[in-house]
MIVO-950432 format. One record per residue (C-alpha): residue number from 1; residue in three letters; x, y, z. Coordinates in pm, whole numbers, plus 32768, in hexadecimal, padded with zeros to 4 digits. Example, Ala and Ser with C-alpha at 12.3 -4.5 7.8 and 13.67 -1.06 7.14 Angstrom:
residues 2
 pos code east north   up
   1  ALA 84CE  7E3E 830C
   2  SER 8557  7F96 82CA
***
This chain:
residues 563
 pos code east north   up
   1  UNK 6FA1  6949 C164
   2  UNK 6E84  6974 C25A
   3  UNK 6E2C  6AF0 C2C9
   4  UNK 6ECF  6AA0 C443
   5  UNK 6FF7  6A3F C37E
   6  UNK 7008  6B72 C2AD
   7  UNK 6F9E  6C3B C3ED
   8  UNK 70CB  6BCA C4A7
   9  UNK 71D5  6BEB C3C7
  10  UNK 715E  6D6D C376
  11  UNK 7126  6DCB C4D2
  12  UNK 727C  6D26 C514
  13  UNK 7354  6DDC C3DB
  14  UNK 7299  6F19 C452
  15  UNK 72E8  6F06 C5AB
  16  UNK 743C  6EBC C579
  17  UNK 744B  6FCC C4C1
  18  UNK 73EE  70AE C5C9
  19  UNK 74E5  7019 C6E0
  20  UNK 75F7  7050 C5D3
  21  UNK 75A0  71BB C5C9
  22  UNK 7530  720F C73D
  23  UNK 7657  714F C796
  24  UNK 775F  723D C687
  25  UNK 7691  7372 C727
  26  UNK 76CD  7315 C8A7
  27  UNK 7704  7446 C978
  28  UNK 7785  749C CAB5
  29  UNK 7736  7618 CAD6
  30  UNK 7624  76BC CB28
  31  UNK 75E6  7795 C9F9
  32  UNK 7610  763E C93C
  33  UNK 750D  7592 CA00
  34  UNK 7403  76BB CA0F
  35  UNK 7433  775C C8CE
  36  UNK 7552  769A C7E8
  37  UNK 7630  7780 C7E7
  38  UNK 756F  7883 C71E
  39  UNK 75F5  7811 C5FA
  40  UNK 74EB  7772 C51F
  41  UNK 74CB  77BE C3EE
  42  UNK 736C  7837 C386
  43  UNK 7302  7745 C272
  44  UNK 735E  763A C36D
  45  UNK 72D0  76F4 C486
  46  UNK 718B  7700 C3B1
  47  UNK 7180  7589 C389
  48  UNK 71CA  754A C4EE
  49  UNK 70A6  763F C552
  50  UNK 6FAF  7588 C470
  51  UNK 7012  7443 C502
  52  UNK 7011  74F3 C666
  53  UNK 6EBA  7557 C603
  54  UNK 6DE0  7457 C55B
  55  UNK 6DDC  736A C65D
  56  UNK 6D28  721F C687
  57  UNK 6BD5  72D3 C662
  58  UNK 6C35  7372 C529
  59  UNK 6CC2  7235 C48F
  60  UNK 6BDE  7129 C529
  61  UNK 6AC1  71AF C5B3
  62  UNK 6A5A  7324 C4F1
  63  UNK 69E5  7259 C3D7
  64  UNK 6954  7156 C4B2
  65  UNK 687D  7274 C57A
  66  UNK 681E  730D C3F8
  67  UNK 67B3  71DF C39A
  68  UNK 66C1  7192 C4AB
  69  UNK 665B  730B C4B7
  70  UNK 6663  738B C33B
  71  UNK 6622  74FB C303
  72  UNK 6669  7503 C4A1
  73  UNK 67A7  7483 C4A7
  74  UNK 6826  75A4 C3C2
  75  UNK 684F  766F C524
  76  UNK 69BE  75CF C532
  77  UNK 6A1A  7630 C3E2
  78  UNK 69C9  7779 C3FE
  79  UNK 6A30  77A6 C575
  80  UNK 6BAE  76D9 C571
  81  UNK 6C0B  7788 C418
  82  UNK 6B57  78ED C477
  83  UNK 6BF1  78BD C597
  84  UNK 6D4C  7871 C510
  85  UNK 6D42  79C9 C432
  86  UNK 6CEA  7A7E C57C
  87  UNK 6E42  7A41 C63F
  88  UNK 6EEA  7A50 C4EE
  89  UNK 6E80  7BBD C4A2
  90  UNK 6E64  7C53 C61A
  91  UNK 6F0E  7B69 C71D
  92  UNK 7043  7AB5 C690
  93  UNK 7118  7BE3 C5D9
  94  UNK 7120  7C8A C777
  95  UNK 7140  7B82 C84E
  96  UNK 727B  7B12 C771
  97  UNK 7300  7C94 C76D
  98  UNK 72E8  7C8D C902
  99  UNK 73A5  7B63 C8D8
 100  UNK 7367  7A9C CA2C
 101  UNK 733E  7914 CA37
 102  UNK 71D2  78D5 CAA6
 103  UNK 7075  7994 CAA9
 104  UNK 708B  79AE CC4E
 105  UNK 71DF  7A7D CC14
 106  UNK 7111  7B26 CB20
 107  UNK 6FFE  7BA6 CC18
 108  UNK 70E5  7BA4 CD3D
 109  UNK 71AF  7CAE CCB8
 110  UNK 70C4  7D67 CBE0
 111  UNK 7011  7D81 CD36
 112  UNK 7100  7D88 CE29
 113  UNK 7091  7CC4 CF0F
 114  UNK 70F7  7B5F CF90
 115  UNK 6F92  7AFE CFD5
 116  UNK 6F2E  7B35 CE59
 117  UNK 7064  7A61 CDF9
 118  UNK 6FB2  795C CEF7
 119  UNK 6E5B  7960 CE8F
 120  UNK 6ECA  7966 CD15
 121  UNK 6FA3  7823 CD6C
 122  UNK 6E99  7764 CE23
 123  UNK 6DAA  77AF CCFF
 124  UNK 6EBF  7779 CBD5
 125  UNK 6EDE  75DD CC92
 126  UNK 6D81  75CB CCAE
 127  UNK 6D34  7622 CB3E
 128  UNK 6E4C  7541 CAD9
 129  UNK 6DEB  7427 CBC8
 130  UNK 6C5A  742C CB35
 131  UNK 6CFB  7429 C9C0
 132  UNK 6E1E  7306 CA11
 133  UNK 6CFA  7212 CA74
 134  UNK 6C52  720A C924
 135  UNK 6D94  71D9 C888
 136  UNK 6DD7  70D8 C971
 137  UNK 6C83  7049 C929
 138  UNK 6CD9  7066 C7CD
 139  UNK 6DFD  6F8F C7FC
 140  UNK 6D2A  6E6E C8A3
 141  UNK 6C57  6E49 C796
 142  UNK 6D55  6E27 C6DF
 143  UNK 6E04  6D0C C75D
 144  UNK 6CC9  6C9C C7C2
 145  UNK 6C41  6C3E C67B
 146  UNK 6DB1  6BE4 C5ED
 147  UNK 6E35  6B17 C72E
 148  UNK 6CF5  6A9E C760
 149  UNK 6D07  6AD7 C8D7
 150  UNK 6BF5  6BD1 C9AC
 151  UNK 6BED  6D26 C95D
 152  UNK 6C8B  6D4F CAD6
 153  UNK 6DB4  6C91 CA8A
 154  UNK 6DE7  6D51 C94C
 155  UNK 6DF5  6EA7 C9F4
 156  UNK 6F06  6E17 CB0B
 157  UNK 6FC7  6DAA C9E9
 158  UNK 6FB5  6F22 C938
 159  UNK 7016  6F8D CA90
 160  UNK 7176  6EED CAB7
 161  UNK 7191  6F67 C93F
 162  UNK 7131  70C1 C947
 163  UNK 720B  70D1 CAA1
 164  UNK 730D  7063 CA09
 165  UNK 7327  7166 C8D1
 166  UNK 72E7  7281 C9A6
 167  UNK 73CD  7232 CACD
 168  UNK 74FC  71F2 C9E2
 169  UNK 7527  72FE C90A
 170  UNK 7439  7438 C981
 171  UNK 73CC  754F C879
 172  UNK 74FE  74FB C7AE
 173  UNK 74AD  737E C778
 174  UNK 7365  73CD C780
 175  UNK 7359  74C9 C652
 176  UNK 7439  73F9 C571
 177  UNK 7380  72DB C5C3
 178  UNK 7234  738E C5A5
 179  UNK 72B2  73E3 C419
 180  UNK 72CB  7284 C3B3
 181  UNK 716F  723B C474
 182  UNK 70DD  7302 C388
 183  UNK 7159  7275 C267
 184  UNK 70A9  7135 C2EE
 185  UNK 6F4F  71C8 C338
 186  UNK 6EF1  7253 C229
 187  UNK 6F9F  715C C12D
 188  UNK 6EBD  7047 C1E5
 189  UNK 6D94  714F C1DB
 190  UNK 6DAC  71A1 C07C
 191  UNK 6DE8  703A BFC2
 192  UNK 6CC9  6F97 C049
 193  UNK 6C04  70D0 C011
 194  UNK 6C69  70EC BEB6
 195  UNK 6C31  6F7D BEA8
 196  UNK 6ACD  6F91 BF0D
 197  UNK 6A54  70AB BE32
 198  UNK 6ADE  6FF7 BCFB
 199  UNK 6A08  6EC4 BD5B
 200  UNK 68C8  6F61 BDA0
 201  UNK 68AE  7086 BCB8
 202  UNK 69FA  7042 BBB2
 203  UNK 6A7F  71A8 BC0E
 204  UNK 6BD5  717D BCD4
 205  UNK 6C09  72D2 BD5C
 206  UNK 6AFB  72AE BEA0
 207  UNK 6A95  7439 BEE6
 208  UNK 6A4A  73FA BD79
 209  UNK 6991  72EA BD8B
 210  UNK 68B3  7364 BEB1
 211  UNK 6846  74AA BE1B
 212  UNK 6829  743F BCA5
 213  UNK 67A6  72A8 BC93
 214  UNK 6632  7272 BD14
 215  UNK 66CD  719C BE5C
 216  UNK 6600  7286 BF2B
 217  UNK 64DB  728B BE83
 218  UNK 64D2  7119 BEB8
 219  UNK 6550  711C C00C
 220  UNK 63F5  721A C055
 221  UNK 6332  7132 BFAF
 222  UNK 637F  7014 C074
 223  UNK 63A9  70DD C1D3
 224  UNK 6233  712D C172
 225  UNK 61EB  6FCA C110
 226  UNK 6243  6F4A C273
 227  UNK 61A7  7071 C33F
 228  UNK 6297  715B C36D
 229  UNK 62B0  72B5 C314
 230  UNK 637A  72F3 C1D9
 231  UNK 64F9  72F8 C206
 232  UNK 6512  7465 C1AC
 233  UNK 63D6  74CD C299
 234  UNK 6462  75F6 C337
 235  UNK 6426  7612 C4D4
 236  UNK 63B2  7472 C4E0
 237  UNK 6459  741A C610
 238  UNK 64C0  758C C6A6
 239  UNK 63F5  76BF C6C6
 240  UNK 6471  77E3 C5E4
 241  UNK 64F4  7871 C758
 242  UNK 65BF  7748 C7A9
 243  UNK 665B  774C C64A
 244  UNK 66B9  78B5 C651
 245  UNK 6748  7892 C7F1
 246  UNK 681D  7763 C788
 247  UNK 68AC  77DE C622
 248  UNK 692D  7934 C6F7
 249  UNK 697B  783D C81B
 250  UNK 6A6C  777C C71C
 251  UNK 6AF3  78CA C678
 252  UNK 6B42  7991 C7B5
 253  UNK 6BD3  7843 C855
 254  UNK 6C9C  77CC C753
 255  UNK 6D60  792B C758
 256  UNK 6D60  791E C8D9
 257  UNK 6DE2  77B3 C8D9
 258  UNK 6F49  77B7 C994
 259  UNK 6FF2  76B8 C8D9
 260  UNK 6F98  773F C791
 261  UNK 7025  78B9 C80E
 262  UNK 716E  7813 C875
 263  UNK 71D7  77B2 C733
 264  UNK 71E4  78EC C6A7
 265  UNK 7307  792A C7D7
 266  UNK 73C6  780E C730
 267  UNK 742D  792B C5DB
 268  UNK 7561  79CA C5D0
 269  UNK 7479  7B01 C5B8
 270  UNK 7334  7BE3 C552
 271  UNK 7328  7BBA C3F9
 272  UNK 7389  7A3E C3F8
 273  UNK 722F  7A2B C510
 274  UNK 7183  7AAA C3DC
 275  UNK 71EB  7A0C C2C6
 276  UNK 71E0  78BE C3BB
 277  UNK 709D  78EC C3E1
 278  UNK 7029  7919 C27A
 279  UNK 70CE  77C4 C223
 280  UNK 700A  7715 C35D
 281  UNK 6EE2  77CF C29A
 282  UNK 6F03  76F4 C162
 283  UNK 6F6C  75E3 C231
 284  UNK 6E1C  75D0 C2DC
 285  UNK 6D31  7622 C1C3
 286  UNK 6DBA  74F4 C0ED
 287  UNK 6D1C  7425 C209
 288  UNK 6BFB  7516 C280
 289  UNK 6B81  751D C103
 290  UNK 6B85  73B8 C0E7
 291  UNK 6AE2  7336 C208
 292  UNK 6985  73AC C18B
 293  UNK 698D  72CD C07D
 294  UNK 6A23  7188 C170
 295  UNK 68F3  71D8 C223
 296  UNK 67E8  71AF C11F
 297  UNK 6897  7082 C07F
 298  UNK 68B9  6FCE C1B8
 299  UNK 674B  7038 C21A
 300  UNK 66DA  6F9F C0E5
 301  UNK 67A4  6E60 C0D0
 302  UNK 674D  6E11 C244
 303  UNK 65C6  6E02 C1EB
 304  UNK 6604  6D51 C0AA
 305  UNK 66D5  6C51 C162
 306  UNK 660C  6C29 C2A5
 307  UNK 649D  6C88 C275
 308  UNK 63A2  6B6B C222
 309  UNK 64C0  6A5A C20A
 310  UNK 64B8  690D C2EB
 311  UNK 6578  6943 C418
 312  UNK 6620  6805 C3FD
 313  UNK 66B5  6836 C2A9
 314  UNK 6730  69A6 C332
 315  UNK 67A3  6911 C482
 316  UNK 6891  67F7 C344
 317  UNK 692B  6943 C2A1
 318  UNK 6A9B  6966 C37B
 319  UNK 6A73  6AFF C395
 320  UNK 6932  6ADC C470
 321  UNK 6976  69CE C529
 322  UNK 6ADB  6A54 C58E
 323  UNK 6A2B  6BB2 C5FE
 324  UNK 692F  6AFE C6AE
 325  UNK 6A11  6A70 C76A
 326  UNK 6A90  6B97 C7D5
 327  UNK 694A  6BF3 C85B
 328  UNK 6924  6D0D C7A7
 329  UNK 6820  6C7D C695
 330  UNK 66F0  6B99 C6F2
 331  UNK 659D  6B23 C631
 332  UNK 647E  6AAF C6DE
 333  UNK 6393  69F1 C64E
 334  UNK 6269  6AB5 C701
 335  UNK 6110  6A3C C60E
 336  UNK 61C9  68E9 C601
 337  UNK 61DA  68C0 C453
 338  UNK 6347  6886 C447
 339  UNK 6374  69EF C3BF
 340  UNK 6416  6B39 C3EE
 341  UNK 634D  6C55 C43E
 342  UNK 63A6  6DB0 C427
 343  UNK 62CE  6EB1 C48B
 344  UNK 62C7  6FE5 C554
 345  UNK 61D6  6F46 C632
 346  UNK 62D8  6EBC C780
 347  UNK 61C9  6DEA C7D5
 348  UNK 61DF  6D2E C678
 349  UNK 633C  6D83 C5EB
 350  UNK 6418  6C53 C5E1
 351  UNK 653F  6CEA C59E
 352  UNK 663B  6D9D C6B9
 353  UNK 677B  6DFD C675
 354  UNK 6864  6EF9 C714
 355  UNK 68C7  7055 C63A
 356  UNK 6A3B  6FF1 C667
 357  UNK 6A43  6EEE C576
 358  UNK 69BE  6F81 C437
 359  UNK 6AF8  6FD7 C3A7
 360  UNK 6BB5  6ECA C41E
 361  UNK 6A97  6DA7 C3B3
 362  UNK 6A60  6E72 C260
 363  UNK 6B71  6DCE C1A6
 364  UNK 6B06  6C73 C209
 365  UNK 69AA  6CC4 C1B9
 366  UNK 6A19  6D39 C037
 367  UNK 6AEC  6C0D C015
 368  UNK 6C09  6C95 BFDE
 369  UNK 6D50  6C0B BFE5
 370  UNK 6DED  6B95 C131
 371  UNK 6F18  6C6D C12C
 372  UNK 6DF3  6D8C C103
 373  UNK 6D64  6D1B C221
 374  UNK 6EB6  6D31 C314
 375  UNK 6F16  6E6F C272
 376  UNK 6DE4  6F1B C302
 377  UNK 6E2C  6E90 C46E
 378  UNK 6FC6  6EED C460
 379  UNK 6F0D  704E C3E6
 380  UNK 6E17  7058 C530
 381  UNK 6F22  702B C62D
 382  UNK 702A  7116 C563
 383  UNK 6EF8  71FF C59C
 384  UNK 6EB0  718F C6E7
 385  UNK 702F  7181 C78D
 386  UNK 7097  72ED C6F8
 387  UNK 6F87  7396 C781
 388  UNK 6FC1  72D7 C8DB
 389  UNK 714B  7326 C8EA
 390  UNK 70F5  7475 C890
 391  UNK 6FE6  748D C9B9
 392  UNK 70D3  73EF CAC2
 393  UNK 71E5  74DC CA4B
 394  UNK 70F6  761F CAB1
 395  UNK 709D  755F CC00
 396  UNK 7212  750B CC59
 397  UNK 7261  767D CC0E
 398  UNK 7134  7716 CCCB
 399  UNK 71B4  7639 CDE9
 400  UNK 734E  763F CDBE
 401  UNK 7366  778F CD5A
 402  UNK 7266  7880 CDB0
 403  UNK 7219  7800 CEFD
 404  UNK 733F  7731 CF8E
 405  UNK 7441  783D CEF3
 406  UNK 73B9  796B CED7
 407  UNK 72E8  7944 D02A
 408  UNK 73BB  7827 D0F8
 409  UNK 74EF  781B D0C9
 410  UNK 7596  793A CFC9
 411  UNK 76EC  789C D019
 412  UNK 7695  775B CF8B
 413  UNK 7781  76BD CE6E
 414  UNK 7776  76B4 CD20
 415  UNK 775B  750A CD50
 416  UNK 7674  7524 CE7F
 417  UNK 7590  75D8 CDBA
 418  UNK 7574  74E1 CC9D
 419  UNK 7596  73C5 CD9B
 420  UNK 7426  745A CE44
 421  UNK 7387  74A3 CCF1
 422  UNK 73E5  7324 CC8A
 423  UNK 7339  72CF CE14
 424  UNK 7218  7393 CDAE
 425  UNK 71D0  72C3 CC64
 426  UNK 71AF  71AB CD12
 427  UNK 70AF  723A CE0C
 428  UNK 6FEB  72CA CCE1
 429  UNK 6FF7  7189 CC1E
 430  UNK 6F63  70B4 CD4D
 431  UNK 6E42  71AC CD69
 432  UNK 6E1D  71D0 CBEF
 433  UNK 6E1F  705B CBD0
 434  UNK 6CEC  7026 CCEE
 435  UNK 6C00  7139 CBFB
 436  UNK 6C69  7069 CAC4
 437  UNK 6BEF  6F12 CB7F
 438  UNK 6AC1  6FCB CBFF
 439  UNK 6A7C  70EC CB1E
 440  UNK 6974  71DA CB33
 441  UNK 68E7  71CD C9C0
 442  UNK 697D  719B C878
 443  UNK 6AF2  71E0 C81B
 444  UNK 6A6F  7333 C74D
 445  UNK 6980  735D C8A5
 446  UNK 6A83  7369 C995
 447  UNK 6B6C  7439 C8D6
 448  UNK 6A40  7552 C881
 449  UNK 6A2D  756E CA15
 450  UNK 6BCB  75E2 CA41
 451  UNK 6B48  76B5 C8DC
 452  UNK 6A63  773F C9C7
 453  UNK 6B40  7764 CAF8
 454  UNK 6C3D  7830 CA4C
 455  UNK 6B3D  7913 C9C8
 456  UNK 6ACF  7961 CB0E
 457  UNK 6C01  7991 CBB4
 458  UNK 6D19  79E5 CAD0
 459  UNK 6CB3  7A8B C99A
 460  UNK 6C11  7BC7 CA43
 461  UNK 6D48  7C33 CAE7
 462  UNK 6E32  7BC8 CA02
 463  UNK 6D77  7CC5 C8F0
 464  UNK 6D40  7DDC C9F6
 465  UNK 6EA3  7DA9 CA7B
 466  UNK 6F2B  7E0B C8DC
 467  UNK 6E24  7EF1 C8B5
 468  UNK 6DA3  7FAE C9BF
 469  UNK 6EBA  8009 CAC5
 470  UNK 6DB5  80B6 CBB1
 471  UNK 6D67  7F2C CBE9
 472  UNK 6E05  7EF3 CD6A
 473  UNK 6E69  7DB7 CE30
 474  UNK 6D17  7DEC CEE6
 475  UNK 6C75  7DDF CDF3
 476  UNK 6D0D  7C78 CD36
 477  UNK 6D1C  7BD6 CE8D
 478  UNK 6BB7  7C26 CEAC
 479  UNK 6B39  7BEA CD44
 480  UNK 6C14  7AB4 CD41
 481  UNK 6B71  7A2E CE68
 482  UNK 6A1E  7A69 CE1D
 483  UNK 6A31  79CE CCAA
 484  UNK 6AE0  78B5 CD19
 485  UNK 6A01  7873 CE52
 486  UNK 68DD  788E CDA2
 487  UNK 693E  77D6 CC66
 488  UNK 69B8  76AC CD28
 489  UNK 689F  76B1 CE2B
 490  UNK 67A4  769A CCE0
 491  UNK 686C  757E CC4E
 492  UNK 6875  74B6 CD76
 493  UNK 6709  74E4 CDCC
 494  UNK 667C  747F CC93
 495  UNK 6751  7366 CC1F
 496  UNK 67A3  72A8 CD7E
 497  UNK 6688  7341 CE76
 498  UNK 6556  733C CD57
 499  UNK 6554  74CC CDA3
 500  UNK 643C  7514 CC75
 501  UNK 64CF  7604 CB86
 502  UNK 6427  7772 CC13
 503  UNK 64C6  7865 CB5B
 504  UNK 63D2  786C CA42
 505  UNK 6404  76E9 C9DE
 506  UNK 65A2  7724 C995
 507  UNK 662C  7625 C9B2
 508  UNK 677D  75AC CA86
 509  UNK 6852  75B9 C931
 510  UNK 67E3  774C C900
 511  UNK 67C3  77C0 CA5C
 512  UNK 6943  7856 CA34
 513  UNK 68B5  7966 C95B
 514  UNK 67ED  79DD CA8A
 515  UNK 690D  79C6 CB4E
 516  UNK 69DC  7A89 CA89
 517  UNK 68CA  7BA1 CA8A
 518  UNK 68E7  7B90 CC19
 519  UNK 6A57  7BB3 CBFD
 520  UNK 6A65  7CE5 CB10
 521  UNK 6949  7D84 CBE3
 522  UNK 69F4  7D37 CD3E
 523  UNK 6B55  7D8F CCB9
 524  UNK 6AF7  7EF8 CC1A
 525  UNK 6A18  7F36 CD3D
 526  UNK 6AF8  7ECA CE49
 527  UNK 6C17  7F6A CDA8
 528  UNK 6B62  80E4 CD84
 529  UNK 6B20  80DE CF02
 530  UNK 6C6B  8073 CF78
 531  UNK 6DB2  8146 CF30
 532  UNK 6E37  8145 CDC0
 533  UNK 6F79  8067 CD96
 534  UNK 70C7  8107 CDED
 535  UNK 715E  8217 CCCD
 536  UNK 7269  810C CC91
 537  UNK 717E  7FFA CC44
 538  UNK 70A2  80D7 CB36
 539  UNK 71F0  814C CA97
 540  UNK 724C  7FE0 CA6F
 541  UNK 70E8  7FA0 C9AD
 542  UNK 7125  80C3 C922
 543  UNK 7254  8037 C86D
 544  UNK 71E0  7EB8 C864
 545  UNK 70F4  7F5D C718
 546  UNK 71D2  7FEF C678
 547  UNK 725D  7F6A C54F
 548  UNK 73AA  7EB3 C556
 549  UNK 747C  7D86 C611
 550  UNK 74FC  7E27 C747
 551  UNK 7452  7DCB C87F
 552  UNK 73C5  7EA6 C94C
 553  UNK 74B5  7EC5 CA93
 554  UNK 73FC  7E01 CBD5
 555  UNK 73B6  7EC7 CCC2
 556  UNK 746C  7E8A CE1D
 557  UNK 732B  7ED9 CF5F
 558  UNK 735F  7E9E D09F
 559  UNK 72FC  7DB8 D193
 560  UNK 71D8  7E90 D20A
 561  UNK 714D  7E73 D0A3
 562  UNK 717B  7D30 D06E
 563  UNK 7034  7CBF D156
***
């Protein structure tokens, strides 16, 4: 059977799996839609928070951006799984003791104050919005290459199917179905992997094969051969300043990330948050340890396959003329002698093709077997559509609950609730869908900005708010503000207005870390010159560290503090 053949039927079984289980986990509640009913258990939890976590840019494009970068690319490594540890150890174990449904109820109780619940909700959709467009973009590419349609009618497609998902079962659906998207992603990550190292070094284990066969030696030698710096060159293609800014960027953001922090709400208690997140631990590293290795072997196999061959017997091999339809891989034949260039020279290089599609087109390019082939893509949207029902899930409940109910209308239903979170999805998924048709940068690109957005805004008073209860609501509506302001302002600039990169050369993916420095400054300064935080609200910190399951009681203020 042909790989479209094999693609369909897998994407098919494994989507039908999913309705089967988002459809047995339907809710109609509240708690069921924002936080399934607390009662996941942690292995599963852990599973569903790895999904949840590696996203499209882990599973399609991380290895992709490594690839292209080398030693570089090693700042999402280090930041996404440093980053991971982070919330593990200091975030997740209190924010599941105080036992509310979203981050905004976090800070708008922990600071008493209805603004700080608004602020924190305006930045926890804006995070989510900047992350659900690379997965939507992920999506497109996707179908792109597989339907064979444009990458914009691939991402309207993930749209009705991410909508879908997220709409009909909330966190419930979601996590169950999140469980078995793991299984998928890193089953289609891990055979072709395996796969590949066995055909070009004989060793099948890959973190094996990359550390112990000479496959980077070679992969220098060549790199050198064509002109470019060696593949393990450290600081190549970003200054030692940029590298450090994005890595804490990524570490900060991943354990400020909103959608991430909600799942350790969905636990029946503390120590299942902890234990939860150890298994999403080993969940991720079987991935994050392997995609060093997909890197180098699909680094290496691209040049063998592509440099100095005709273009017309390339443009006869079904793999690259399929992705050049796509757009997203093109040769030129700039000196006119029928062959393919590469070199790091854009003037000469023959050769352009988009990040995205390394892990996808690496298969293809090893010749592996069809079903290979379609195993990967059924792995890239699994990736790609439990990230994005995860992300509209924190949007719908930053909109649903923390504004329309606990600002509009208290009253409201249990059903009316869940009928304006469902609304809300669809709002988010039109917007998501118009940055996944006209994206910003690369899938990994995009997501490193809402990396960098909830470094700057939610991470600083999320830590102060466990740790320092001198830390007022002055002070987080201020530091809030300014990180997010500035963060967002710097983004924009540079990567829509051609703003040149003035802090020091950092670039748009590691200005966050800056604007989490702004934040803790501006919070701690802000909150020393304003009156500490009411007795009630320090006693209720106070108890939020100590050990054990009970929550600390919420603290009923009045109107006048609630400003």
């Amino acid at each position: 059977m042909s790989v479209e053949v094999w693609t369909f039927l897998f994407v098919t079984i494994s989507f039908m799996l999913y309705l089967y289980i988002g459809w047995r986990s339907r809710v109609r509640d509240s708690q069921g839609f924002f936080v399934a009913d607390r009662g996941v258990p942690a292995i599963a939890n852990g599973a569903a928070t790895a999904a949840d976590w590696m996203s499209a840019a882990s599973f399609i494009s991380m290895a992709g951006l490594i690839s292209f970068l080398g030693y570089d690319g090693s700042i999402y490594l280090m930041g996404w799984t440093g980053g991971y540890v982070l919330l593990a150890l200091l975030l997740a174990p209190y924010l599941r003791k105080f036992g509310k449904y979203t981050v905004p109820d976090f800070v708008g109780d922990r600071y008493y104050s209805n603004v700080a619940r608004i602020v924190a909700a305006i930045a926890a959709i804006f995070v989510s919005l900047t992350y659900v467009a690379g997965q939507m973009r992920g999506v497109g590419i996707v179908f792109s290459r597989f339907l064979q349609v444009d990458v914009s009618t691939g991402v309207v497609i993930g749209m009705v199917i991410v909508g879908f998902f997220a709409v009909l079962g909330g966190m419930k659906g979601i996590t169950w179905t999140q469980v078995a998207q793991y299984s998928v992603l890193i089953i289609a990550y891990l055979i072709p992997a395996i796969a590949i190292a066995i055909l070009l070094t004989g060793n099948p284990i890959p973190q094996l094969a990359f550390t112990f066969s000479d496959i980077v030696d070679k992969l220098n030698q060549v790199q050198l051969d064509l002109g470019f710096q060696e593949y393990t060159q450290p600081f190549a293609n970003k200054s030692m300043l940029d590298v450090l800014f994005i890595t804490i960027a990524l570490m900060v953001g991943t354990a400020g990330l909103p959608h991430v922090i909600v799942r350790f709400y969905t636990v029946p208690n503390v120590r299942s948050a902890r234990y939860s997140a150890g298994w999403a631990l080993l969940f991720i590293a079987i991935l994050y340890t392997t995609a060093p290795a997909v890197a180098a072997f699909a680094r290496y196999n691209l040049i063998d396959s592509l440099h100095d061959h005709k273009i017309e017997e390339v443009r006869q091999l079904d793999w690259a003329t399929k992705w050049e339809n796509t757009g997203l891989l093109a040769f030129e034949d700039k000196n006119g002698d029928g062959k393919i260039e590469l070199t790091p020279d854009k003037n000469t290089n023959e050769i352009e093709i988009d990040r995205d599609i390394i892990v996808l087109s690496t298969p293809e390019v090893a010749k592996l077997a069809p079903w290979v082939v379609a195993l990967v893509a059924a792995g890239g949207l699994a990736a790609a559509l439990s990230t994005a029902s995860g992300l509209l899930l924190v949007i719908s409940s930053s909109i649903a609950h923390d504004l329309y109910y606990r600002m509009i209308d208290p009253g409201a239903s249990e059903s009316r609730r869940v009928m304006v979170g469902r609304i809300m999805v669809g709002f988010a998924i039109a917007i998501a869908g118009y940055f996944g048709i006209n994206p910003p940068g690369f899938v990994a690109q995009v997501v490193a900005f809402a990396f960098g957005l909830a470094a700057a805004s939610f991470f600083p008073v999320i830590i102060l708010g466990v740790f320092d209860k001198r830390t007022n609501r002055e002070g987080a509506i201020a530091g809030m503000l300014v990180g997010l302001i500035f963060t967002a302002t710097y983004i924009i600039g540079v990567k829509f207005y051609g703003m040149d990169t003035w802090f020091f050369g950092v670039s748009a993916e590691g200005i966050g870390t800056v604007g989490m420095a702004l934040n803790f400054v501006v919070t701690l300064v802000v909150s020393r010159l304003t009156p500490a935080p009411p007795a009630e609200i320090q006693e209720m910190v106070e108890i939020l560290r100590t050990p054990g399951d009970e929550p600390p009681a919420l603290v009923e203020v009045g109107e006048e503090e609630l400003d």
